[in-house]
C-alpha positions in Angstrom: 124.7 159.0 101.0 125.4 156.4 98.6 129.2 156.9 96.7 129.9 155.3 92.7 133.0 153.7 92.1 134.7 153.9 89.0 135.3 150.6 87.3 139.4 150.2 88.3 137.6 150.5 92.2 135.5 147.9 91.4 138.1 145.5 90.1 140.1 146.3 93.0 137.4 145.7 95.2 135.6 142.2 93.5 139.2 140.8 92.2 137.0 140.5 88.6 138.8 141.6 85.6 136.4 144.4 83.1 135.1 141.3 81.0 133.8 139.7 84.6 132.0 142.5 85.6 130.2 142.9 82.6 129.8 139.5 81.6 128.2 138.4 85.4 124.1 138.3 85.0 124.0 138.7 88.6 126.4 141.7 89.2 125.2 145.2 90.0 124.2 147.4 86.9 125.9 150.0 86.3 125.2 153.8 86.6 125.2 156.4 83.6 127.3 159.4 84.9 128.3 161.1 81.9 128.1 160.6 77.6 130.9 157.8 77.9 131.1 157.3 81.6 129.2 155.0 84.0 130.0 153.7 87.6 128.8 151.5 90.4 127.0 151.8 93.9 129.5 150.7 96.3 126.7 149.6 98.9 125.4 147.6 95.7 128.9 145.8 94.8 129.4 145.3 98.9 125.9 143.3 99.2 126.6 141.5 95.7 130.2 140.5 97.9 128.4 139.6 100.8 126.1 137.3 99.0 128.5 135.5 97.2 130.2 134.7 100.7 127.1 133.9 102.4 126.3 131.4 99.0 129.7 129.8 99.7 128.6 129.4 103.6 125.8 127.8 102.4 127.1 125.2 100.4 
């Protein structure tokens, strides 16, 4: 079962600030929940983490 975070759990969780999160081509789309209210799939903002580690590895 996959859970949505709201957008203050997924600053917590990525250290980005609002205008990150939206600005990042690469980040996770959001989800629509409601007229005004959208959140993320935290197994979506976990592999996006997981990646950027694994690019820094890399390098």
């Amino acid at each position: 079962m996959s859970k949505l975070l709201r957008i203050d759990a997924v600053k917590q969780m990525t250290g980005l600030s609002r205008s990150a999160i939206y600005a990042d081509p690469e980040f996770p789309k959001s989800v629509k929940i409601g007229q005004r209210t959208v959140a993320w799939v935290e197994a979506e903002i976990a592999a996006w983490i997981e990646a950027r580690i694994a690019r820094r590895e890399a390098a």
